[in-house]
GUDREN-660712 format. One record per residue: x, y, z of N, C-alpha, C in turn; residue number from 1. Coordinates in pm, 1 decimal, always signed. Layout:
N
        n.X        n.Y        n.Z       ca.X       ca.Y       ca.Z        c.X        c.Y        c.Z     n
          X          Y          Z          X          Y          Z          X          Y          Z   NUM
...
# end
This chain:
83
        n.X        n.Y        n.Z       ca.X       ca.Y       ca.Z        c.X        c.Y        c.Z     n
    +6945.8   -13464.7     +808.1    +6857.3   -13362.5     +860.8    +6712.0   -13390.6     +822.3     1
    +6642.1   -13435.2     +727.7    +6568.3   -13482.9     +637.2    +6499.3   -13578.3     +731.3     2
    +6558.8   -13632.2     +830.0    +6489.3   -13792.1     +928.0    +6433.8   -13704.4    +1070.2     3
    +6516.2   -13617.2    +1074.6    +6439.9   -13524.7    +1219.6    +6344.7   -13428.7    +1206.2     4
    +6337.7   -13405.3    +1064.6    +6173.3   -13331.5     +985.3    +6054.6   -13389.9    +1121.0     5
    +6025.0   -13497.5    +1097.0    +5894.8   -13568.7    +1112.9    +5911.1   -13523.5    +1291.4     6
    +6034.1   -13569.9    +1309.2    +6061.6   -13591.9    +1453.2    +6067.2   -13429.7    +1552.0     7
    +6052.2   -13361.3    +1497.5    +6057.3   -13207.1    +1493.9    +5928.6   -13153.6    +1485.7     8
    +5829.3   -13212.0    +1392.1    +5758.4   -13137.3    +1320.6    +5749.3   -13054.6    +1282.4     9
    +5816.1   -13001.8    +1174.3    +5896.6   -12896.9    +1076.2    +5789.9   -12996.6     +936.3    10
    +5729.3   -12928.2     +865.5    +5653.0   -12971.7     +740.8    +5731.1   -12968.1     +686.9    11
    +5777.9   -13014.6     +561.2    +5844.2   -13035.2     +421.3    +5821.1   -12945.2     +318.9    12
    +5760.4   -12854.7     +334.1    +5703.1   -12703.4     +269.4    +5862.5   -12631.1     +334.4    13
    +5845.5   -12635.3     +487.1    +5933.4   -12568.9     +543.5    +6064.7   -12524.2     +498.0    14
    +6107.2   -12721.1     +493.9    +6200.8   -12797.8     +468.4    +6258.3   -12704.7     +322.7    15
    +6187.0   -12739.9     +215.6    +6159.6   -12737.2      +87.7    +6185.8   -12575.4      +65.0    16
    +6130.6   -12483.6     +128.9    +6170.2   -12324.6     +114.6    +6319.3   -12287.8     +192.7    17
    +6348.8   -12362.9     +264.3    +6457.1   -12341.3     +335.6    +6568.0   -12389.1     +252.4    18
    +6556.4   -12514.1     +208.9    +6681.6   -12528.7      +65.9    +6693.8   -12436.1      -53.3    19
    +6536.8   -12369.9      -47.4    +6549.8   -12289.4     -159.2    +6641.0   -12183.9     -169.4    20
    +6640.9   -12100.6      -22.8    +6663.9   -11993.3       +6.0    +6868.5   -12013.6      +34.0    21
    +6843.7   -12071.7     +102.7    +6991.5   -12117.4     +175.2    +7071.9   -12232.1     +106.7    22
    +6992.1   -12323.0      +15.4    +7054.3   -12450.3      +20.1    +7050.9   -12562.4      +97.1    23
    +7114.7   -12702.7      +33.6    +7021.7   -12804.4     +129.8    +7136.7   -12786.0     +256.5    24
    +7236.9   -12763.6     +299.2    +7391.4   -12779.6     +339.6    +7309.6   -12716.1     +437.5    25
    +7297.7   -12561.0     +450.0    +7267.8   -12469.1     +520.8    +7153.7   -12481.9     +571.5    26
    +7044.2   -12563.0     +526.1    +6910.1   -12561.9     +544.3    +6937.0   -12709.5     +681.0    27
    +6988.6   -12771.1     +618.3    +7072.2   -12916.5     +726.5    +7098.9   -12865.9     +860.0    28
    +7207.9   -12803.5     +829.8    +7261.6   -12686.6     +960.5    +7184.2   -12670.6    +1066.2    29
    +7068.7   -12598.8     +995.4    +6985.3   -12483.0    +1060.7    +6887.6   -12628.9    +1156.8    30
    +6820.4   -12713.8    +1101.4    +6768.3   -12813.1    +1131.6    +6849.6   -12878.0    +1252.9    31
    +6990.9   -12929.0    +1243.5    +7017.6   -12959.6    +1319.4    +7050.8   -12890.3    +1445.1    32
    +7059.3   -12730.0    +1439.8    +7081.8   -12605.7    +1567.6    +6933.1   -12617.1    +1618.1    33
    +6809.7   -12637.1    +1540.9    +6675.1   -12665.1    +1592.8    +6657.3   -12750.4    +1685.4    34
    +6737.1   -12835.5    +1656.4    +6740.1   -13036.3    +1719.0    +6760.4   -12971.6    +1878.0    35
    +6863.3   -12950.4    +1843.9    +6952.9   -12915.0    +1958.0    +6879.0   -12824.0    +2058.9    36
    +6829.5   -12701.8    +2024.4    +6754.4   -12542.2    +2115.9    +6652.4   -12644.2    +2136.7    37
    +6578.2   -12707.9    +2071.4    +6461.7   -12768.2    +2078.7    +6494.6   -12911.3    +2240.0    38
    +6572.1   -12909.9    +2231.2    +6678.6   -13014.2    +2340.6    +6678.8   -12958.4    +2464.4    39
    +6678.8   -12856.5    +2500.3    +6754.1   -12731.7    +2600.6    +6610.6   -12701.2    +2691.9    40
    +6681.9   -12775.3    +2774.4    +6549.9   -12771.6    +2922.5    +6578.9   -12612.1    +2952.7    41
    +6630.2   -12524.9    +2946.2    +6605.4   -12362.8    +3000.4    +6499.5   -12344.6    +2913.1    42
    +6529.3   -12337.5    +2810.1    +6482.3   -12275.5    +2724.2    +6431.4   -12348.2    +2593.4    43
    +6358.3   -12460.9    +2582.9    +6343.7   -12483.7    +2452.6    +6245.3   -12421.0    +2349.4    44
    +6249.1   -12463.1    +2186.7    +6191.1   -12404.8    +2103.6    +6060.7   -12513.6    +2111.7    45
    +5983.1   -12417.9    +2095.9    +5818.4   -12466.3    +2121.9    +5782.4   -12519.6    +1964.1    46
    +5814.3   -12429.3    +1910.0    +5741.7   -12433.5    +1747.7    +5911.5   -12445.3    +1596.0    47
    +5882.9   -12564.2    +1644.1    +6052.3   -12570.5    +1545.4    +6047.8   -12575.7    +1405.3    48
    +5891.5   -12572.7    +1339.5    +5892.8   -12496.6    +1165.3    +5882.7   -12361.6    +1188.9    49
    +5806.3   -12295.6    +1311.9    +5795.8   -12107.6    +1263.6    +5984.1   -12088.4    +1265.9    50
    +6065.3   -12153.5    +1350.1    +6151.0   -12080.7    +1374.7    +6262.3   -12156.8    +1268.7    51
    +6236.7   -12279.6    +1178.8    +6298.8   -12301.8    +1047.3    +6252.4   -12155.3     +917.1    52
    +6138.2   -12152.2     +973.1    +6072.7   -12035.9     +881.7    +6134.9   -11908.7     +901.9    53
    +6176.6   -11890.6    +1043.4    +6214.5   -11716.2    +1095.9    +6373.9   -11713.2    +1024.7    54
    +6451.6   -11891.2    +1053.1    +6597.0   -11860.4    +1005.4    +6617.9   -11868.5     +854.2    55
    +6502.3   -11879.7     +749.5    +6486.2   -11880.0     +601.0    +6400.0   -11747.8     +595.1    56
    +6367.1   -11658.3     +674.9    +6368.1   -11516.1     +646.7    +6475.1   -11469.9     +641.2    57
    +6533.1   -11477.1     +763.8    +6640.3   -11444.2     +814.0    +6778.1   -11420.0     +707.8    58
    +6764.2   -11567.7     +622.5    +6860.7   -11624.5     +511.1    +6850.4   -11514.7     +391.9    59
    +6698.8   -11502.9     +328.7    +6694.6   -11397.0     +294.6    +6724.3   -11258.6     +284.4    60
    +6760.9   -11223.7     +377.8    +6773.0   -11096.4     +391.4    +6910.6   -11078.7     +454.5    61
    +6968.6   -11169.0     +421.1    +7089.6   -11166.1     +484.6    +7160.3   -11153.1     +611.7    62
    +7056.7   -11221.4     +695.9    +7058.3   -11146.3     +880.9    +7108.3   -11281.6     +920.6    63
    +7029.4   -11420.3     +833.4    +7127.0   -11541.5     +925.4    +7262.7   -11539.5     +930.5    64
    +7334.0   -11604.6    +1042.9    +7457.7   -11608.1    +1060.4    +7499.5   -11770.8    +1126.9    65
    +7453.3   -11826.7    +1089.6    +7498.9   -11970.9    +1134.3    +7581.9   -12042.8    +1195.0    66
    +7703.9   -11945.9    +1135.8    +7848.3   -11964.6    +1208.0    +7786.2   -11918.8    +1377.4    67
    +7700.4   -11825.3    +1377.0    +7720.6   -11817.7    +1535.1    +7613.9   -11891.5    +1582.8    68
    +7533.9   -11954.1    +1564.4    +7424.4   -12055.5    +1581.2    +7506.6   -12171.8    +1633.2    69
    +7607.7   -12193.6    +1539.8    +7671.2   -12347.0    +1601.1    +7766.9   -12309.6    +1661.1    70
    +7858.8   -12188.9    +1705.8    +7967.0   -12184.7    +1816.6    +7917.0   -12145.2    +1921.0    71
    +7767.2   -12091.8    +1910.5    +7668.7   -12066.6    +2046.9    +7622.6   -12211.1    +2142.9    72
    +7644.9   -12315.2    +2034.5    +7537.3   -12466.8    +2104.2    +7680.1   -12492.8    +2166.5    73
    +7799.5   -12515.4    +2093.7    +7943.5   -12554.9    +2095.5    +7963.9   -12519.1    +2283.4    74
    +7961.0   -12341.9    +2278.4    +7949.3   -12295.2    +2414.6    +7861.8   -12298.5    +2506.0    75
    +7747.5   -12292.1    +2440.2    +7681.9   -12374.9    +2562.5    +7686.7   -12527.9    +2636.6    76
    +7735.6   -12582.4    +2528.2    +7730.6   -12759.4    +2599.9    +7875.0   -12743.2    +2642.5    77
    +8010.5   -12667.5    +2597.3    +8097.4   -12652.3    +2674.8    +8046.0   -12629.0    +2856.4    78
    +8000.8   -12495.1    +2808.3    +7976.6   -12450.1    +2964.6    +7914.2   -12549.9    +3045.6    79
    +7799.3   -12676.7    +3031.6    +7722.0   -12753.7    +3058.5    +7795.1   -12828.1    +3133.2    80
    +7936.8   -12886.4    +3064.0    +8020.7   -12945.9    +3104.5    +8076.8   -12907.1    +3201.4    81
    +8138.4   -12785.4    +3171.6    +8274.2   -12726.7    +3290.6    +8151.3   -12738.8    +3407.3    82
    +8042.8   -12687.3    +3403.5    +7955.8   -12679.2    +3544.0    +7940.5   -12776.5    +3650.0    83
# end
């Protein structure tokens, strides 16, 4: 997750508060569900540190849910397929 920092442009501050909060495992995760939304011609993410930043609020306060972050990409590239 650590090699798509640069490639993202997600700062290492980001990076660095997001392991704090969550861990590096979870902070990985979250980076790689970024990769991905950030991927997504409907809809991609414009600014992929505010929204490493929004899911290490998020972590905080106990509102992230990750598990549904990655069975959301899962179903969407399912659906991508069946289409």
């Amino acid at each position: 997750a650590a090699a798509l920092l640069p490639v993202l442009k997600i700062n290492k501050t980001a990076w660095w508060d997001a392991c704090g909060v969550m861990g590096r495992y979870s902070a990985a995760i979250c980076v790689m569900v970024i990769d991905q939304k950030a991927q997504n011609p409907d809809n991609p993410i414009k600014n992929p540190g505010g929204y490493l930043r929004a899911m290490t609020k998020r972590a905080k306060t106990g509102e992230l849910n990750l598990q549904n972050s990655v069975f959301g990409l899962l179903k969407r590239d399912e659906e991508k397929h069946d289409a």
